[in-house]
Backbone as numpy.savetxt, mean C-alpha at the origin, in Angstrom:
# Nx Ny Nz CAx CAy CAz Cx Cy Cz
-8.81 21.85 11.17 -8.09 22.36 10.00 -7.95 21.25 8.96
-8.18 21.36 7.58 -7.97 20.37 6.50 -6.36 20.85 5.92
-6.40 19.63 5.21 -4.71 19.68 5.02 -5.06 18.91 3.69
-3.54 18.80 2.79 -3.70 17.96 1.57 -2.71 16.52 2.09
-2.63 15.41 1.79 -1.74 14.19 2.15 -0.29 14.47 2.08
0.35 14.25 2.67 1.81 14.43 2.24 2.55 13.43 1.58
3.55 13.38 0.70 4.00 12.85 0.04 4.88 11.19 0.71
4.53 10.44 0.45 5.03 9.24 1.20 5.91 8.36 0.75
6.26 8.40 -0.52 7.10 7.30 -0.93 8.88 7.55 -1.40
9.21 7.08 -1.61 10.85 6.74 -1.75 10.81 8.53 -2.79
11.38 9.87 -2.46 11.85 9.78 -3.89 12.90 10.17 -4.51
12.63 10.54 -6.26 14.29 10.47 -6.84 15.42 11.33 -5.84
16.60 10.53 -5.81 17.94 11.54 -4.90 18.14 10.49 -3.72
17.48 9.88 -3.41 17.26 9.34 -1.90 18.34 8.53 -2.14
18.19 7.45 -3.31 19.03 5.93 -3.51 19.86 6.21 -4.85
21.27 5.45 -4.83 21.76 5.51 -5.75 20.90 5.12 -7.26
21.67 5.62 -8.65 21.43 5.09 -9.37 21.28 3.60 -9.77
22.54 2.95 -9.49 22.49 1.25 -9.55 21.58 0.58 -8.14
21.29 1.02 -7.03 20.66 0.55 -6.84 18.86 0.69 -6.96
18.72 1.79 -7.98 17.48 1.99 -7.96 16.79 1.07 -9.33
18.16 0.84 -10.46 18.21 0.21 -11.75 17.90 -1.22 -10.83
18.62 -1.69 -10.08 18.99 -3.35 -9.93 17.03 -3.59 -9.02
16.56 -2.32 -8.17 15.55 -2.94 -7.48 14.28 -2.65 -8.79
14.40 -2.16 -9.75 13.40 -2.34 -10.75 13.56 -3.35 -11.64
14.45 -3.71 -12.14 14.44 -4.88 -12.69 14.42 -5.99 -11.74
14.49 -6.01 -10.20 13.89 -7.07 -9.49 12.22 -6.92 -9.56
11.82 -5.85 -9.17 10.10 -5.58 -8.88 9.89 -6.14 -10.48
10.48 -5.57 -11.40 9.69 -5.83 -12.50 9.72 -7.59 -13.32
10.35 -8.29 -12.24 10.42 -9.79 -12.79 9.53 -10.01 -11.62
8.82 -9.72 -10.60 8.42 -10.23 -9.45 6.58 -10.26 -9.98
6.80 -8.91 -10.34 5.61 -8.49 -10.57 5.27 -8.95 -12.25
5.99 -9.41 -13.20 5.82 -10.59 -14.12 5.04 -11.42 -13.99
5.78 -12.44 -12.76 5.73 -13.72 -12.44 4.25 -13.61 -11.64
3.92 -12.71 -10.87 2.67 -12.45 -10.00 1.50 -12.35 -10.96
1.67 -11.62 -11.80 0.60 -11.76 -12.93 0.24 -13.08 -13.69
1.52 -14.01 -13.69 0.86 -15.21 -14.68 0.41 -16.18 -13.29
0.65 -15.92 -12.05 0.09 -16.52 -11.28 -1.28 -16.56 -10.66
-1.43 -15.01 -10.94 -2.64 -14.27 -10.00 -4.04 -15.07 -10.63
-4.12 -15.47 -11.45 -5.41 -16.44 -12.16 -6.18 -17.30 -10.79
-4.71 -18.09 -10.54 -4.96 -19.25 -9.60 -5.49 -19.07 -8.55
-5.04 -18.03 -7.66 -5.81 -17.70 -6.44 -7.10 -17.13 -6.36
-7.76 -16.44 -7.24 -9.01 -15.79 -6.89 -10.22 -17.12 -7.63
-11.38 -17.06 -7.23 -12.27 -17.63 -7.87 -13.05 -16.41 -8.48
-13.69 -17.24 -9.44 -14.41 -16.30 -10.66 -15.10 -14.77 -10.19
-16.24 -15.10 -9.22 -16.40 -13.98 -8.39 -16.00 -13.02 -7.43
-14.76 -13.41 -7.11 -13.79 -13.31 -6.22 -12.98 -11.55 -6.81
-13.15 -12.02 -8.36 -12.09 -10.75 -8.79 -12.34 -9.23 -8.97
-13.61 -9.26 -8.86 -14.28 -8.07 -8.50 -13.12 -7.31 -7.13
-12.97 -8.28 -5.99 -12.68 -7.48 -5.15 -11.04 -6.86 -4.91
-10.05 -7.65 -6.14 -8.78 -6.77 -6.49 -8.96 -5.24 -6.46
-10.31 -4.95 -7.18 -10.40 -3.27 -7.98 -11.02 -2.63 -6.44
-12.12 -3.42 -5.43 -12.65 -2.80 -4.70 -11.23 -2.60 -3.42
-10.23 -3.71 -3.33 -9.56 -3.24 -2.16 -8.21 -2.65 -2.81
-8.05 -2.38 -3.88 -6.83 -1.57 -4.89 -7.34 0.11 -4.38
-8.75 0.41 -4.76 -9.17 1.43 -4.51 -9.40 1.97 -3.04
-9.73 0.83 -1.91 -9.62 1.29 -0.60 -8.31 1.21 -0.07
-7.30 0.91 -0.51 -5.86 1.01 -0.21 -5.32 2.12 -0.44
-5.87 2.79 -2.05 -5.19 4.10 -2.31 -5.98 5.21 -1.56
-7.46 5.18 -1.31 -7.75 6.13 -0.85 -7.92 6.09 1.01
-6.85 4.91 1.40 -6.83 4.69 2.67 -5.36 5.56 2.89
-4.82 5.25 1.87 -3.25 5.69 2.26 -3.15 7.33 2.30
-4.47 8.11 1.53 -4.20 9.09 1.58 -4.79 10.09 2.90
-4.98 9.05 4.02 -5.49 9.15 5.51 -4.32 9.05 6.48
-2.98 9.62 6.35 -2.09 9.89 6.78 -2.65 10.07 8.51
-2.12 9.01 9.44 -2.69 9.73 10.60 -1.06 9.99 11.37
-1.10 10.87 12.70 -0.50 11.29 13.32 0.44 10.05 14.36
1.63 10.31 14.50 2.31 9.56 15.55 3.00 10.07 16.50
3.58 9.89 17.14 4.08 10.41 18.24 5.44 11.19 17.68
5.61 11.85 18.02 7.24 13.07 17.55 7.06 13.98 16.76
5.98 14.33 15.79 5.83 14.96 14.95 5.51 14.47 13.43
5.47 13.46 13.35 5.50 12.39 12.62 3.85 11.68 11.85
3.82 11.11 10.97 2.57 10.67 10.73 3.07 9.17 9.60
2.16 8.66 9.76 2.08 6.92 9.54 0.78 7.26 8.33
1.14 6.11 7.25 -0.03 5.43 6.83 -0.17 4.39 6.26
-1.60 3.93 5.98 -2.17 2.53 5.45 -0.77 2.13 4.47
-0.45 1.02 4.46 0.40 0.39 3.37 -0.96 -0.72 2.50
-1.48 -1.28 3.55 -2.31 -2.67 2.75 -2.06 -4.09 2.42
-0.44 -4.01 2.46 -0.22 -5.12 2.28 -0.35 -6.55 2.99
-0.99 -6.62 4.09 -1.66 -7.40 5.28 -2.99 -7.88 4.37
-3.57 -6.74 4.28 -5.14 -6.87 4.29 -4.90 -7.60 2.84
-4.67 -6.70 1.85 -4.42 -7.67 0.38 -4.36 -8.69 0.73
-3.32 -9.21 0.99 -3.06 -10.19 1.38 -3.15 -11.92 1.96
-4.33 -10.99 2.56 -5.17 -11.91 3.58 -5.94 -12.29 2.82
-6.90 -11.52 2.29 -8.04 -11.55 1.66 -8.01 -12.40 0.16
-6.95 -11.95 -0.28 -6.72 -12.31 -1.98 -5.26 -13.20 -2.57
-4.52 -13.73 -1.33 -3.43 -14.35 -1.63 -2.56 -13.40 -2.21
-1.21 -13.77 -1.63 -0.09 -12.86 -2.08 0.00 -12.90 -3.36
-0.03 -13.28 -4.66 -0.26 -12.78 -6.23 -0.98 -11.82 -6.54
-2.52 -11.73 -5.87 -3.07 -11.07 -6.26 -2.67 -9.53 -5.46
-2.56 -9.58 -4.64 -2.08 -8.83 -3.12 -0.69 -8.17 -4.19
0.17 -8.43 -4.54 1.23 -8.14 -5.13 0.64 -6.84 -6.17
0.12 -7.56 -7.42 -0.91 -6.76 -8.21 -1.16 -5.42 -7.84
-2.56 -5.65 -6.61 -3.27 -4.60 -6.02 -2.14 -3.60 -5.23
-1.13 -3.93 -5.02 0.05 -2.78 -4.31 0.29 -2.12 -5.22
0.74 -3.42 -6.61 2.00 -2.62 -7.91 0.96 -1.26 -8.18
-0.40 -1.67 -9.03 -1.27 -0.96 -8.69 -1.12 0.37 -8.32
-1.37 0.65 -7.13 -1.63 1.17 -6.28 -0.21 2.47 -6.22
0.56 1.71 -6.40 1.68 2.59 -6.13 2.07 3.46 -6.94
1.96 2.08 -8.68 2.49 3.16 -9.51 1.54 4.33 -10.04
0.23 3.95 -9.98 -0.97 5.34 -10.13 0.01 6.29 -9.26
0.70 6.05 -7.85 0.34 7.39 -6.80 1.98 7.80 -7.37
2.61 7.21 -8.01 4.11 7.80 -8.44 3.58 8.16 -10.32
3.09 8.12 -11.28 3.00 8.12 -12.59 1.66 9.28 -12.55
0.83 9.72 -11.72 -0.15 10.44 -11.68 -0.21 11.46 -10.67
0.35 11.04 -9.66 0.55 11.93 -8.31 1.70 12.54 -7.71
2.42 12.10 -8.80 4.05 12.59 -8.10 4.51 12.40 -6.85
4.04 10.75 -6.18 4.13 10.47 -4.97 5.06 9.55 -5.24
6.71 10.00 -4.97 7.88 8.98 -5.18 8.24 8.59 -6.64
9.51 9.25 -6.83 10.04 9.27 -8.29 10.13 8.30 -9.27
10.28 8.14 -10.22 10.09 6.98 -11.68 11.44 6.65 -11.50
12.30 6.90 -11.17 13.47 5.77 -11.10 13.15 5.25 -9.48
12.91 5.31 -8.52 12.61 5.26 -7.30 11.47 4.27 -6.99
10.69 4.06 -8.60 9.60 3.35 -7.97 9.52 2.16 -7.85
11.12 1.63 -8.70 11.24 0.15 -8.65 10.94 -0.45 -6.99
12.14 0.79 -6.41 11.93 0.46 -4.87 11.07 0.56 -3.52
10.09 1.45 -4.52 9.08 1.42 -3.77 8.03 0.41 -4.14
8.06 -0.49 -4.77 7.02 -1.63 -5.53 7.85 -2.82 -4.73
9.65 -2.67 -4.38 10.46 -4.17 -3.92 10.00 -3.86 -2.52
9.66 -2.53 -1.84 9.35 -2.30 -0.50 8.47 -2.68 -0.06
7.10 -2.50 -0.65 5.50 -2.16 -0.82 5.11 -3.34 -0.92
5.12 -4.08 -2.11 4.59 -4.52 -2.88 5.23 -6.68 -2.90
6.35 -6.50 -2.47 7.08 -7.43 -2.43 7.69 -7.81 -1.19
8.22 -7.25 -0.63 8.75 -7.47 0.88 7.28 -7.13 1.79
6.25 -6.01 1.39 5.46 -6.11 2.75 4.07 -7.20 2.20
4.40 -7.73 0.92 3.18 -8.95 0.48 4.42 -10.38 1.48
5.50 -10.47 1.47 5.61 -11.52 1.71 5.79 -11.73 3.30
6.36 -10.59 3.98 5.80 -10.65 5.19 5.08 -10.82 5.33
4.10 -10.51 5.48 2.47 -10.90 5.59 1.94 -12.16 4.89
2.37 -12.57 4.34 1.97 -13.99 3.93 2.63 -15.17 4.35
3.85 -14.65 5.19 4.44 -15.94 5.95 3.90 -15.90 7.88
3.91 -14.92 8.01 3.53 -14.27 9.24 1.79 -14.68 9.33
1.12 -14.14 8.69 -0.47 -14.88 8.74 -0.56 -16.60 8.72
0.13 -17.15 7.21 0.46 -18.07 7.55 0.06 -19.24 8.76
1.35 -18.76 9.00 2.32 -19.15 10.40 1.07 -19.35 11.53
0.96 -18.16 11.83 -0.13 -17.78 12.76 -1.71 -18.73 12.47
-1.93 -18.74 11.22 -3.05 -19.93 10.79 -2.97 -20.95 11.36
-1.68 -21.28 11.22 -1.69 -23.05 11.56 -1.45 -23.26 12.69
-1.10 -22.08 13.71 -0.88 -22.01 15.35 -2.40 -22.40 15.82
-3.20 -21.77 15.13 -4.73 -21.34 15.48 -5.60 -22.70 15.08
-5.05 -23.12 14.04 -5.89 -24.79 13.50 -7.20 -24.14 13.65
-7.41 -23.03 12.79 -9.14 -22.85 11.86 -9.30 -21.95 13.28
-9.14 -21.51 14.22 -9.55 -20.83 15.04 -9.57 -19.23 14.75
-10.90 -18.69 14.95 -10.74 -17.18 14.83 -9.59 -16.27 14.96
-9.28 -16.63 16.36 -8.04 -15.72 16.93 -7.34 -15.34 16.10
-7.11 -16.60 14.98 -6.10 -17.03 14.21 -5.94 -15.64 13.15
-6.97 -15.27 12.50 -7.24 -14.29 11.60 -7.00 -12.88 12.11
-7.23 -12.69 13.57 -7.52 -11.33 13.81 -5.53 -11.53 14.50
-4.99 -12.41 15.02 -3.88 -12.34 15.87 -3.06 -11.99 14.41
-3.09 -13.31 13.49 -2.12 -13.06 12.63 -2.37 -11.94 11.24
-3.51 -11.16 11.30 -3.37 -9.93 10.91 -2.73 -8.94 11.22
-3.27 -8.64 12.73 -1.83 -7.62 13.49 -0.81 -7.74 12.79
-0.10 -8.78 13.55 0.87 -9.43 13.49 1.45 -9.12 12.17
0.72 -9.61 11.23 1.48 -9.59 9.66 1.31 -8.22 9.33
0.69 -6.89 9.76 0.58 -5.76 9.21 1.41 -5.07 10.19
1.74 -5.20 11.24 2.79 -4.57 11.83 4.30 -5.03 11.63
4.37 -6.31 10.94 5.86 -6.42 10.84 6.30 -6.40 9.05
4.68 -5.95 8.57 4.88 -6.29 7.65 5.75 -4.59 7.41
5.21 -3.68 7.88 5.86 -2.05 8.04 7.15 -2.05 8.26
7.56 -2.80 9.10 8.74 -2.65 10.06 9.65 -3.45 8.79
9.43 -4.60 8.45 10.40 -4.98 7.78 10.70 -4.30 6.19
9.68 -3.57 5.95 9.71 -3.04 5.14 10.62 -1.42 4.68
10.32 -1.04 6.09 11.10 -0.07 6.41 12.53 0.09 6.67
12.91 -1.16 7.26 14.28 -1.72 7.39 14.77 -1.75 5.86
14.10 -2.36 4.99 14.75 -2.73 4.21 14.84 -1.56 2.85
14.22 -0.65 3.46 14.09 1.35 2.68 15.58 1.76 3.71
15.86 1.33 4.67 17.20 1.98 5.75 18.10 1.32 4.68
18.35 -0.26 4.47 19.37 -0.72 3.77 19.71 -0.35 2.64
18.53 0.26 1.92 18.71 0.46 0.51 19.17 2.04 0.93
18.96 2.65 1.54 19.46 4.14 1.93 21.05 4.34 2.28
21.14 2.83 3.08 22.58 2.95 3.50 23.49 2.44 1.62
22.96 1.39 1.68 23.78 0.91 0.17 24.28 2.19 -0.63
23.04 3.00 -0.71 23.35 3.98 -1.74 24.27 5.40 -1.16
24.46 5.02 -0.22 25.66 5.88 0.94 24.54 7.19 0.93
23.55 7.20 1.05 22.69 8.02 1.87 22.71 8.81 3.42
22.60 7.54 3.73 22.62 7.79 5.22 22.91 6.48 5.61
24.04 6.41 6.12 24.79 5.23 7.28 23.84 4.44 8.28
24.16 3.05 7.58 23.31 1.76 8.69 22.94 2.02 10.08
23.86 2.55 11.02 23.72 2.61 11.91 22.84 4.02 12.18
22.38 4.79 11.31 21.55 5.62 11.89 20.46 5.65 10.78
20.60 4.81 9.79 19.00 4.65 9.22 18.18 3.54 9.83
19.06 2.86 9.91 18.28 1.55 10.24 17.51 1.89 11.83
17.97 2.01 12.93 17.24 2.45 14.02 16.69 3.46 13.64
17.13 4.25 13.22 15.44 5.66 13.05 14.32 5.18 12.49
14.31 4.49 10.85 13.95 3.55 10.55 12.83 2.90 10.98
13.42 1.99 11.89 12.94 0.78 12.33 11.80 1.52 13.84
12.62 2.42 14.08 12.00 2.81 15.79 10.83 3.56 15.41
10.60 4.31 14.23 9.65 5.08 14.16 8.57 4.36 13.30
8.78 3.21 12.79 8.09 2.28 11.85 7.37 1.26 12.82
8.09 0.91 13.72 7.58 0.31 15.14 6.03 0.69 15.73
5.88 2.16 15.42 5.25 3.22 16.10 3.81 3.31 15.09
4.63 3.21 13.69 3.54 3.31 12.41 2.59 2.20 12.54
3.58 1.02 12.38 3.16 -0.19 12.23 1.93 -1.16 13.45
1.90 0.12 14.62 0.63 -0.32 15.11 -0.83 0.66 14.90
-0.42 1.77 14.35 -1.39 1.74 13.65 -2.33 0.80 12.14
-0.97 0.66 11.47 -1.52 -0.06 9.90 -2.40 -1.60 11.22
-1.33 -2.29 12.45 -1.87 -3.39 12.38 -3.43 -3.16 12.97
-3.85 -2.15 13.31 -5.20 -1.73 14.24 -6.00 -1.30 13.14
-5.78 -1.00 12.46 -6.29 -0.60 10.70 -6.85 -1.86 10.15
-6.20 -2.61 10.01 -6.68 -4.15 9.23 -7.19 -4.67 10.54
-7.02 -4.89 11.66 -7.79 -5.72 12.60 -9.16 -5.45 12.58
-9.08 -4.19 12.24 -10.75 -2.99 11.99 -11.31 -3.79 10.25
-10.62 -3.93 9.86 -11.09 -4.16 8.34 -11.85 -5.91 8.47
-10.63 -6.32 9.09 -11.07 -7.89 9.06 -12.13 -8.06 9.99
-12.34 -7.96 11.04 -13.70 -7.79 12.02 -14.70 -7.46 11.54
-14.85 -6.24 10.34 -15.94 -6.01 9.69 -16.62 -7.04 9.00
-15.21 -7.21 7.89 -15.37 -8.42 6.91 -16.05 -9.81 7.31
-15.10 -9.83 8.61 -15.48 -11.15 9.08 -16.99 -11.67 9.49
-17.61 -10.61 9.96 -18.51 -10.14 10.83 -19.85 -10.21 9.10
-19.19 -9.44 8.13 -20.09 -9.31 7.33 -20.36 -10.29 6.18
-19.17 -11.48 5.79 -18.52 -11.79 4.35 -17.65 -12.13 4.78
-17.87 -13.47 5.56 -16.80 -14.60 6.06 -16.48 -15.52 4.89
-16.79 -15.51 3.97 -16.65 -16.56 2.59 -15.28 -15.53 2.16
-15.33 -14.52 2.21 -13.99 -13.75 1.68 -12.84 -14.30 2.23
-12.84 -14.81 3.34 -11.48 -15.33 4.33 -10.90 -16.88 3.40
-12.26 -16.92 2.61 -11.73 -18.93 1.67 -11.17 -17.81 0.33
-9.83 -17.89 0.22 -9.49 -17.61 -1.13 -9.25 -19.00 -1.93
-9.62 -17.87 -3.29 -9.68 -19.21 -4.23 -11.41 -19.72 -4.81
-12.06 -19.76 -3.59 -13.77 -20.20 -3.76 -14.33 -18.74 -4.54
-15.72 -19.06 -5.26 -16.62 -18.55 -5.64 -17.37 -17.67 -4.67
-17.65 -16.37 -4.52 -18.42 -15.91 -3.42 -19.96 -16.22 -3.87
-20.91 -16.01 -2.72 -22.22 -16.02 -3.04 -22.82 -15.45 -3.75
-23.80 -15.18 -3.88 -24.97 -14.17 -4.94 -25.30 -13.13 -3.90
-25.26 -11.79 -4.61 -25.20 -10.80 -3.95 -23.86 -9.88 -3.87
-22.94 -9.98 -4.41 -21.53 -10.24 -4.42 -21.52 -8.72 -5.01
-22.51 -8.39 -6.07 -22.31 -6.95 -6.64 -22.77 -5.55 -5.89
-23.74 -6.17 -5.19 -23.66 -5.23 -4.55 -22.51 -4.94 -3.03
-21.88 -5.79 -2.95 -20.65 -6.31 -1.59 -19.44 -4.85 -2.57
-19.30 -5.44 -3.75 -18.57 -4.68 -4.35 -18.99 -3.19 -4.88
-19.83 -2.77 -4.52 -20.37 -1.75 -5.00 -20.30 -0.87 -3.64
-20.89 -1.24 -2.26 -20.36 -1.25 -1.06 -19.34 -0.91 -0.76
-18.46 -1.51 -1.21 -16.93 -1.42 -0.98 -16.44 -0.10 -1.35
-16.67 -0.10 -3.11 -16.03 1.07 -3.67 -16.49 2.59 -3.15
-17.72 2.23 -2.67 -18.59 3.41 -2.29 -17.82 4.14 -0.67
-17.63 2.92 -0.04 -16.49 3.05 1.24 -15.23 4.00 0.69
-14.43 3.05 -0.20 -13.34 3.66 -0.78 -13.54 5.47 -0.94
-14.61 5.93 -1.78 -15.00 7.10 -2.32 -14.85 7.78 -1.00
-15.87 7.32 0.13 -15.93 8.30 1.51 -14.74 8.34 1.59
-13.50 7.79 1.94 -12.40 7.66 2.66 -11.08 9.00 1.68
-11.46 8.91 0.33 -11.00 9.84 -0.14 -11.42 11.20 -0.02
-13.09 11.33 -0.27 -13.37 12.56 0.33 -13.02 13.17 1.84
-12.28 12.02 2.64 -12.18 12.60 3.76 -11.08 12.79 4.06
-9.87 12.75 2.71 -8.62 12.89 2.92 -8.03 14.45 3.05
-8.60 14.99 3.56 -8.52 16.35 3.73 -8.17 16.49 5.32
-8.59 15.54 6.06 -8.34 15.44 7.22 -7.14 15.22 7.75
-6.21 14.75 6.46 -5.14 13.66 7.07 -4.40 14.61 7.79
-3.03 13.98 8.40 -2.07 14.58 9.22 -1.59 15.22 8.18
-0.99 16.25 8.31 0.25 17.36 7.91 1.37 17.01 8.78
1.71 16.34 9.31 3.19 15.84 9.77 3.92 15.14 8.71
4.88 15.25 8.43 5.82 14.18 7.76 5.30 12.73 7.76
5.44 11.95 7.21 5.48 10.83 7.41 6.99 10.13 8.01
7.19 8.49 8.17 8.36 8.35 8.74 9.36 8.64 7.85
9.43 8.71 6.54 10.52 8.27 5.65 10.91 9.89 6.02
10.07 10.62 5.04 10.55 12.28 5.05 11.12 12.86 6.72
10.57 12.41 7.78 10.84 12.84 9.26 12.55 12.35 9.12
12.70 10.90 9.29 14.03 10.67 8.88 14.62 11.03 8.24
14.34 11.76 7.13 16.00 12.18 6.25 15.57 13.77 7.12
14.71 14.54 7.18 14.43 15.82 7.93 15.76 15.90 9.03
15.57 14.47 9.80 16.11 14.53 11.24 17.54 14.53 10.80
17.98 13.57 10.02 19.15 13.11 9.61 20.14 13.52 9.01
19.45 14.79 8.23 19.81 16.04 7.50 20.13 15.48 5.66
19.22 14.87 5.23 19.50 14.34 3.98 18.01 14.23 2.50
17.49 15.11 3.62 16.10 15.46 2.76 16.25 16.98 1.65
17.47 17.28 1.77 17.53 18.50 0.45 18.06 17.64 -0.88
18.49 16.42 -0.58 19.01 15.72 -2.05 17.79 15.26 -2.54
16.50 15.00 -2.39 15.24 14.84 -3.03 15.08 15.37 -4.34
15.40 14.80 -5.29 14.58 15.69 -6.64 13.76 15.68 -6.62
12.44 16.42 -7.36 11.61 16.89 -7.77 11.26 16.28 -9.06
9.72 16.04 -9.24 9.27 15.09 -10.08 9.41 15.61 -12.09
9.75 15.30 -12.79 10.23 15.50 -13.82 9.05 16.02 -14.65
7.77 15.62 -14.66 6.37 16.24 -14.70 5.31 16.21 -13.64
4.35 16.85 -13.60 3.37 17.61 -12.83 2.17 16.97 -13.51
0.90 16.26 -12.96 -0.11 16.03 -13.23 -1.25 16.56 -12.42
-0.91 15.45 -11.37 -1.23 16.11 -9.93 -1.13 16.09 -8.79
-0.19 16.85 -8.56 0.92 16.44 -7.75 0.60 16.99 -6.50
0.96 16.31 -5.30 0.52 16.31 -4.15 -0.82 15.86 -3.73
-1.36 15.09 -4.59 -2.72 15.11 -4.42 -3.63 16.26 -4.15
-3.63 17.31 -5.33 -4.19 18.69 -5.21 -4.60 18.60 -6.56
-5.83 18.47 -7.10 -5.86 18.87 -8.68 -5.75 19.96 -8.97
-5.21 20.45 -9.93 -4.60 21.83 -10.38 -6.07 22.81 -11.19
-6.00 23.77 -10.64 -7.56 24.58 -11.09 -8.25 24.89 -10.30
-7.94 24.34 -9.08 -9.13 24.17 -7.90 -8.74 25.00 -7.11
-9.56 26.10 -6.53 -8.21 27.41 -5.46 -8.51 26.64 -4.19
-9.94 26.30 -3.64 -9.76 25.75 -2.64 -9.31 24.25 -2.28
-7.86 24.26 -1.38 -7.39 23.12 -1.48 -8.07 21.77 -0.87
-8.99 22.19 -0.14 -9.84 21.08 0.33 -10.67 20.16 -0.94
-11.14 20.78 -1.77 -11.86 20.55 -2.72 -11.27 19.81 -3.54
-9.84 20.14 -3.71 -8.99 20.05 -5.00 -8.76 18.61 -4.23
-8.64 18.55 -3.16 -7.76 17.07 -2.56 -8.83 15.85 -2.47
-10.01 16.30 -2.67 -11.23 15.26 -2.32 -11.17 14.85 -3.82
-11.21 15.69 -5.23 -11.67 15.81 -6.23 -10.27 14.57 -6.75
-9.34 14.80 -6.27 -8.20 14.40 -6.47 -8.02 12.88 -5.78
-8.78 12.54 -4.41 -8.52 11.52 -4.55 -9.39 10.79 -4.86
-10.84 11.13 -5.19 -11.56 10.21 -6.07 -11.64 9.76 -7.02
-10.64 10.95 -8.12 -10.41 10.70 -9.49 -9.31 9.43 -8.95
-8.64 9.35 -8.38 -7.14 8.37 -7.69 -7.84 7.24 -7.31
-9.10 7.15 -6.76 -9.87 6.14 -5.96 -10.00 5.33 -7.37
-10.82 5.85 -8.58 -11.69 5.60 -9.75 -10.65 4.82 -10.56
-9.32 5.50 -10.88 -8.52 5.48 -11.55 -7.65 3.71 -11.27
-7.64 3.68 -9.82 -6.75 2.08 -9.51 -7.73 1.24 -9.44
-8.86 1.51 -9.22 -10.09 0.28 -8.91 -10.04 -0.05 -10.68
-10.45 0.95 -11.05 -10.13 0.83 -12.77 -9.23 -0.23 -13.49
-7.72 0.21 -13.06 -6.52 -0.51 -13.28 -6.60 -2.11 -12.91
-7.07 -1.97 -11.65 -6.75 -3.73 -11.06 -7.79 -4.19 -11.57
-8.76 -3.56 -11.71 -9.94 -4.65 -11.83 -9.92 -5.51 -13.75
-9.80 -4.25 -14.52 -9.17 -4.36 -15.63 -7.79 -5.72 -15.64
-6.85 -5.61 -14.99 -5.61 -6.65 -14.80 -6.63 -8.04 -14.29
-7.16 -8.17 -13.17 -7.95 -8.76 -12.35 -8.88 -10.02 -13.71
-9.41 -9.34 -14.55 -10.56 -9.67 -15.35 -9.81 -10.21 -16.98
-8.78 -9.24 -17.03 -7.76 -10.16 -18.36 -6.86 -11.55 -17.67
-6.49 -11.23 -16.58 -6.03 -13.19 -16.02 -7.03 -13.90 -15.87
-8.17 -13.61 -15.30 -9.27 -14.40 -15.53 -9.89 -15.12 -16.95
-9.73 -14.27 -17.71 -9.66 -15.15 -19.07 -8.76 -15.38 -20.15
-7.39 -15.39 -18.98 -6.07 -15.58 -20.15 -5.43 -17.01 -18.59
-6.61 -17.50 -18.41 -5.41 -18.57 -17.20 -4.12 -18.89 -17.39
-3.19 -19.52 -16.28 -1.91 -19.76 -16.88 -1.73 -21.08 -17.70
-0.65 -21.40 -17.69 -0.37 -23.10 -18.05 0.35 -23.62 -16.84
C-alpha cells in the first residue's frame, strides 16, 4: 500500500507564544553567525555537495519508516551533514531543509519554526559535532573512528534533540516534564537507531566510494561533477519512493496522540502543498512523488545557491 509522508515537525499550538518568539530569535542569530562562517569549512569544490546532501536529507526525511508501537521515525541528517561538511555548513543544509518543508509544505508552523531550526538544526548539528569529534580522537585516524562515532552522533544526536522538543513542551505548560520528557526520550531512543543505521549506510558508501569527502575543508578531485550529479540523481529516487513511507505517526504527533494534547495543533495559515501531496493530482501516489521532487529540486536549489554566494563573499 502507498501512503503520503506524515507531517513531522513542531506545529503552531504545541509551544507557547514567548517561547516560540525567544527560540527564533535564538535560531535566527545562530543561523546568522553560521553563514558568515560557512566559507571556512568547505573547499572550493567541496560546495557543490551542501545542495547534493540538502536535497538527500529532504527527500530522505520524507521516508518515514516504522517503529515499534505504532509509531514511525525519520532521517533528521544532522550526523551526516555534519560529518561530511562541518557543523556551519551542516547548520545551513538543516535551516534549509526545514524551512522549504514548513514555508512550502506545511510541515510545522511559521511561528514554530524557530524551534524546529533550535531542535534540528542547532542542538542536533552540535551534538553531532562534539560526539564525532570526541569519538575521532578516541580512534587517532582509525576507521572505526568514522563509522563508531557516526552512530553514535546520529543517535544521540535524535535523542537529545527530542528531549529538548519535551522541555520546550513542558516550558510552554503543554505537557508536564515528567511525562514529556520520558515519552520523549523513550520513543526517540527507538528512532534514533534507525537515523544512526541510516548514516552508518551513507558513510560506508561514501567511504568506500569518495574518501577525500571525510577531509573537510580540502579541494575534491576531478570528476567531482559527476559525484554530484550522482548524488542528486540518488536524492530524486528516494523522493519518488516516498510513497512508501510509514503512515504511522511519527514520535512527536504519537506523543501528544498518547498524552492527549494533539487537538491544540493549529493548522497552517496557507496551503501550498501541504502534506506533501501536490494539489491537482487525484492520484495520491503521483501527487507525493511529483511533490517531493519538486521539494528535492527546490532545497538542492536553495543551499547550493547560499553554498556558492559565501564562496565568493568570504568572511573577515
Amino acid at each position: 500500500m502507498l501512503y503520503s509522508p506524515v507531517p513531522m515537525h513542531i506545529p503552531d499550538g504545541f509551544l507557547s507564544t514567548l517561547v516560540a518568539v525567544v527560540l527564533w530569535v535564538v535560531s535566527a542569530i545562530a543561523v546568522a553567525y553560521a553563514l558568515r562562517r560557512v566559507g571556512k569549512d568547505l573547499g572550493e569544490r567541496q560546495v557543490p555537495l551542501m545542495g547534493v546532501l540538502a536535497a538527500a536529507i529532504f527527500a530522505g526525511q520524507m521516508l518515514n519508516f516504522s517503529v515499534t508501537g505504532g509509531t514511525s521515525g525519520h532521517l533528521v541528517g544532522a550526523a551526516l551533514a555534519t560529518i561530511l561538511l562541518g557543523p556551519w555548513a551542516a547548520v545551513i543544509v538543516l535551516t534549509s531543509v526545514v524551512s522549504i518543508q514548513a514555508l512550502i509544505f506545511q510541515d510545522g508552523g511559521l511561528l514554530a519554526l524557530g524551534a524546529n531550526l533550535f531542535n534540528m538544526a542547532l542542538v542536533g548539528v552540535t551534538v553531532s559535532y562534539f560526539v564525532y569529534t570526541s569519538l575521532q580522537k578516541l580512534a587517532r585516524g582509525r576507521s572505526w573512528g568514522i563509522f563508531a562515532g557516526g552512530f553514535a552522533a546520529a543517535w544521540l544526536s535524535v535523542v537529545v534533540a527530542s528531549l529538548a522538543c519535551a522541555l520546550e513542551l513542558a516550558i510552554s505548560g503543554t505537557s508536564p516534564a515528567n511525562i514529556s520528557v520520558p515519552a520523549m526520550g523513550g520513543i526517540h531512543m527507538l528512532i534514533g537507531i534507525g537515523e544512526g543505521l541510516i548514516t552508518v549506510g551513507a558513510l560506508a558508501f561514501l567511504y568506500a566510494a569518495r574518501r577525500d569527502l571525510f577531509r573537510v575543508g580540502e579541494a575534491t578531485p576531478k570528476g567531482g561533477a559527476a559525484v554530484w550529479t550522482f548524488g542528486l540523481g540518488i536524492a530524486i529516487l528516494l523522493a519518488v519512493l516516498s510513497p512508501l513511507a510509514s503512515a504511522h505517526p511519527d514520535g512527536l504527533e504519537w506523543v501528544a496522540e498518547q498524552k492527549g494534547f494533539l487537538d491544540i495543533a493549529r493548522g497552517p495559515l496557507y496551503e501550498i502543498i501541504p502534506d506533501y501531496t501536490f494539489p491537482g493530482i487525484s492520484n495520491t501516489a503521483l501527487a507525493t512523488i511529483v511533490a517531493g521532487i519538486l521539494g528535492t529540486l527546490l532545497v538542492f536549489g536553495v543551499a547550493l545557491a547560499v553554498a556558492f554566494i559565501r564562496r565568493k563573499r568570504p568572511t573577515t
